[in-house]
C-alpha positions in Angstrom: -10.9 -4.9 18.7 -7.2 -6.2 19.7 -6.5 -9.4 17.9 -2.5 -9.3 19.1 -1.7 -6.4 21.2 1.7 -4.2 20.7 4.9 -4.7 22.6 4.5 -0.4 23.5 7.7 1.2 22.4 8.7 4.4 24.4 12.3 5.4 22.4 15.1 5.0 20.4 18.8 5.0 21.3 20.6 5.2 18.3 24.0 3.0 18.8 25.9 3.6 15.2 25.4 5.3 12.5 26.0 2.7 9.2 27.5 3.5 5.8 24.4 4.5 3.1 26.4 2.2 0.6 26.3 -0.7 2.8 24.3 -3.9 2.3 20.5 -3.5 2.6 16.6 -3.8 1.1 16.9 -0.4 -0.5 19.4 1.0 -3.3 20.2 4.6 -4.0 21.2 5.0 -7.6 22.0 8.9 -8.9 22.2 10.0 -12.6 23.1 12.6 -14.8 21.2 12.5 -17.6 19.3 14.4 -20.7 15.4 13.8 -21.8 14.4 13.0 -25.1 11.6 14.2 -27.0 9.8 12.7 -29.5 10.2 15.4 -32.2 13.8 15.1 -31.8 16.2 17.3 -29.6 17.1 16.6 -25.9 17.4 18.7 -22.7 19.8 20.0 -21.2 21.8 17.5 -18.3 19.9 17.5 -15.0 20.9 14.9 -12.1 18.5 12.8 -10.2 18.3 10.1 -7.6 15.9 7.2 -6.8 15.9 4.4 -4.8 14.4 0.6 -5.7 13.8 -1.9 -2.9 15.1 -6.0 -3.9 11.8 -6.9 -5.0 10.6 -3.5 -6.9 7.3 -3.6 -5.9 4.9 -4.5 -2.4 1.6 -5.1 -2.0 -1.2 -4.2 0.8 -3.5 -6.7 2.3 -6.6 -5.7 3.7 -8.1 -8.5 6.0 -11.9 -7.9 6.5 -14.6 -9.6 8.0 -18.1 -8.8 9.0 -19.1 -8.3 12.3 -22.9 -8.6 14.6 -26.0 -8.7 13.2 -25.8 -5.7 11.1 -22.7 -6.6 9.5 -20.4 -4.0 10.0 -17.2 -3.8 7.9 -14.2 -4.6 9.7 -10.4 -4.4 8.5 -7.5 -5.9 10.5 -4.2 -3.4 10.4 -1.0 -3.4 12.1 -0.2 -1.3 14.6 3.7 -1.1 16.1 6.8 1.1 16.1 8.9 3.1 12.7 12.1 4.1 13.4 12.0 6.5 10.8 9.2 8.2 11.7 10.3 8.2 15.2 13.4 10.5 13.7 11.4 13.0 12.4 11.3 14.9 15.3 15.2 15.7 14.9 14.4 17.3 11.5 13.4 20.7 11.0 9.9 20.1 9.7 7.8 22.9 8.6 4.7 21.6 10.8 5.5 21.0 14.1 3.8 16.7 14.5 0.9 16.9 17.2 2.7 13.5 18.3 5.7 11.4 18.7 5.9 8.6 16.9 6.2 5.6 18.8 3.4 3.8 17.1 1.5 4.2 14.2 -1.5 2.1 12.5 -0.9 0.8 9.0 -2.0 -1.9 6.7 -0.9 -5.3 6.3 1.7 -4.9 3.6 5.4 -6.9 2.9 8.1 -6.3 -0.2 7.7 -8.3 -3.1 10.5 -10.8 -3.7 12.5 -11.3 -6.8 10.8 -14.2 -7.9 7.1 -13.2 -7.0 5.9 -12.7 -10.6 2.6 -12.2 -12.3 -0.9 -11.6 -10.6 -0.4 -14.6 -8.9 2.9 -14.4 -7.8 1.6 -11.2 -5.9 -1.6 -13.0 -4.6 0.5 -15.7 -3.3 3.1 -13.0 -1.9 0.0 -11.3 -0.5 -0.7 -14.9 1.7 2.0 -15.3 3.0 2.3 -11.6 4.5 -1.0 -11.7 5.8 -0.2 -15.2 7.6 3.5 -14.2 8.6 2.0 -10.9 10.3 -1.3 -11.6 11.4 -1.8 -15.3 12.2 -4.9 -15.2 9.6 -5.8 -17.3 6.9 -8.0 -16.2 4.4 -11.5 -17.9 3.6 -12.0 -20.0 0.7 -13.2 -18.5 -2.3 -13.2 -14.6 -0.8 -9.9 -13.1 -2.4 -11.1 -9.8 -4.1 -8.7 -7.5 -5.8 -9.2 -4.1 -5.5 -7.9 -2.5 -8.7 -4.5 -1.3 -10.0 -1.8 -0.3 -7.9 -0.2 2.8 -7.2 2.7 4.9 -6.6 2.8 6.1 -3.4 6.3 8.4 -3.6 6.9 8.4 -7.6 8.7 11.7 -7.3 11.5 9.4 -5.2 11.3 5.7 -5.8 10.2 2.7 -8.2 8.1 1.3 -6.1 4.6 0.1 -6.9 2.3 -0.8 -4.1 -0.5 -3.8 -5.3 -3.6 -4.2 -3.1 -5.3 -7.2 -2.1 -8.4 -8.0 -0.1 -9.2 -11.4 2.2 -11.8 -12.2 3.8 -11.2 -14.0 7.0 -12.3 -15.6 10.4 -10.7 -13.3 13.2 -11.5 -16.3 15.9 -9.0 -18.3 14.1 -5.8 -16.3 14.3 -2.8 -18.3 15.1 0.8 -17.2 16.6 2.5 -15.0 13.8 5.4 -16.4 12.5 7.0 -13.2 11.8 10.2 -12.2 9.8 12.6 -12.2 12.6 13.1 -8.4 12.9 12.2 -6.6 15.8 9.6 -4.1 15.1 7.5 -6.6 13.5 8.0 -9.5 16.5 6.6 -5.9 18.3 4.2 -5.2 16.3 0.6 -5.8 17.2 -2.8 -6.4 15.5 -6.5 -4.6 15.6 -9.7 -4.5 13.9 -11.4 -1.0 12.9 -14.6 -0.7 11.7 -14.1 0.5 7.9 -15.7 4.1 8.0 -14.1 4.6 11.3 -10.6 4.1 9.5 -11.4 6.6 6.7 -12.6 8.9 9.4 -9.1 8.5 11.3 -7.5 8.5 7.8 -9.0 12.6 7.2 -8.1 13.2 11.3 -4.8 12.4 10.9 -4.7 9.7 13.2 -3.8 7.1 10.8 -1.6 8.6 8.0 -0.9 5.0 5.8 -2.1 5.7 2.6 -2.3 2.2 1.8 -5.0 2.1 4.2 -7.0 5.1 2.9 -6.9 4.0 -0.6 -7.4 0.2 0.3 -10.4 0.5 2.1 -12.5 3.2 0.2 -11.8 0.5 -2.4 -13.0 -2.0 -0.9 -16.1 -0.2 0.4 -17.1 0.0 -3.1 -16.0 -3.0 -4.4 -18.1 -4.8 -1.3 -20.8 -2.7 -2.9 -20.3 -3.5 -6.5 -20.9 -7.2 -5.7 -23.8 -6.3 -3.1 -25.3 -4.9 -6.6 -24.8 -7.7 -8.5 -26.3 -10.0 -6.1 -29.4 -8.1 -5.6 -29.6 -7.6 -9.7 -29.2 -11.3 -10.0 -31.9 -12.0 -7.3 -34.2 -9.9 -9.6 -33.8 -11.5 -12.6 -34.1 -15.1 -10.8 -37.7 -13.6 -9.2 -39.2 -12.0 -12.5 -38.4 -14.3 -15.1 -34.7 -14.2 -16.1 -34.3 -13.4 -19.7 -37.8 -12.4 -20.2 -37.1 -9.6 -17.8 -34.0 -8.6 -19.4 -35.6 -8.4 -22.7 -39.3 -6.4 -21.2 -36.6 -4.0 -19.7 -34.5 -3.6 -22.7 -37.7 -2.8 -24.4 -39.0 -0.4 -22.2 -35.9 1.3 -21.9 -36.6 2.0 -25.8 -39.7 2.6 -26.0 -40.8 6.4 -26.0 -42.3 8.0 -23.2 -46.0 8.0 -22.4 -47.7 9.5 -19.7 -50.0 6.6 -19.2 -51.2 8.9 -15.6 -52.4 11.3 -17.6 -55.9 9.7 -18.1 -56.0 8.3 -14.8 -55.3 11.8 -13.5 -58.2 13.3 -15.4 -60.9 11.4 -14.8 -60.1 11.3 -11.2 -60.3 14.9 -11.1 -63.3 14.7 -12.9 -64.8 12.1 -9.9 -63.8 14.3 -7.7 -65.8 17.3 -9.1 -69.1 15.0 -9.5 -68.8 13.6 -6.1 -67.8 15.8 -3.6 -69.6 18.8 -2.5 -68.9 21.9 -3.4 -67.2 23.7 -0.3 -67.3 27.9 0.1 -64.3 29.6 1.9 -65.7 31.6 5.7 -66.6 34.7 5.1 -64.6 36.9 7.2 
């Protein structure tokens, strides 16, 4: 479903090419240096690079909702134009891309700033990215974080990406206010089913993994709680505490095959009662 659709971006005409030193989100720092090791001694000098963005870190928002009767799982992503991956086809890759790049589907995501500090500096971060992209608010009460984060190029760069989940009301989008740039004033929004994503995800037709990780999390976080709901509905039915305790018991009590008697004297009805019956004789 399109919530926003995408301003469709057919090129790139490059106009200058800038300085790498000049002003910017990212910073390119190289070394020379030597490891240490714990039982003493060092390693000879090796040079690396690695590049920080402002804020360090970013965090992924998945916006989810539930759709029709049967409740299908739906994600809200971003879907517009990357420069960068649009200049990939100048490169000499070793796999030839089925595709040029003029749009690609990712999650919800922004750069933490400076000052966005502690879980919920991020969770607050994470709001106001969702509303400056998307238009969305999230519901009351239905903020669901979906486990540590993770380094998505740790080979290269500092960054840390944090996940968060929302779940919100896709009838009440408003205009997104945007950061002023022009891929994301481009940019449009859609709603995927969930297991259609991961199934694009393993195609290759989405290639964010902030997406792929994000939503098999969710799935099973959605499922955890499902769990815990139906457990708690149990207990509520079957006497609360007095359950807990008969099942704690029985869980420690040895087995007994209390069939076993049942078993037998059934057999042994069924030998009194029924008539005997021959096999045909050929």
């Amino acid at each position: 479903m399109v919530i926003r659709p995408q301003r469709p971006v057919a090129g790139l005409r490059i106009l200058e090419r800038l300085p790498a030193s000049g002003p910017g989100f990212l910073v390119l720092e190289r070394y020379r240096a030597k490891n240490l090791y714990r039982g003493g001694g060092a390693s000879r000098p090796y040079r690396f690079e690695v590049l920080h963005r402002r804020g360090v870190d970013a965090v992924a928002i998945l916006p989810f909702y539930f759709e029709g009767r049967r409740r299908r799982l739906m994600v809200v992503c971003k879907i517009g134009f990357r420069p960068g991956l649009y200049l990939r086809s100048r490169l000499p890759l070793p796999v030839r891309d089925r595709r040029r790049y003029t749009s690609v589907i990712e999650a919800v995501a922004g750069s933490l700033e400076p000052g966005d500090r502690g879980e919920s500096g991020i969770t607050s971060r994470a709001r106001d990215e969702l509303m400056e992209e998307t238009g969305l608010r999230p519901l009351p009460h239905r903020r669901l974080r979906l486990g540590g984060g993770f380094f998505p190029s740790h080979g290269q760069s500092t960054e840390k990406i944090h996940l968060r989940a929302f779940e919100i009301d896709p009838g009440s989008a408003r205009q997104a206010q945007g950061d002023g740039s022009v891929n994301e004033a481009d940019a449009g929004t859609i709603a995927i089913a969930a297991s259609r994503i991961l199934l694009m995800c393993r195609a290759g037709r989405i290639e964010d993994p902030k997406l792929e990780v994000g939503v098999t999390r969710l799935l099973r976080c959605l499922s955890e709680e499902a769990d815990r709901r139906r457990r708690s509905t149990v207990r509520r039915r079957t006497g609360g505490a007095h359950f807990c305790r008969m099942w704690r018991h029985a869980a420690a009590t040895p087995f007994i095959d209390l069939t076993a008697g049942i078993r037998r004297k059934t057999k042994e009805n069924a030998h009194s009662t029924l008539p005997r019956v021959n096999s045909p004789q050929g």
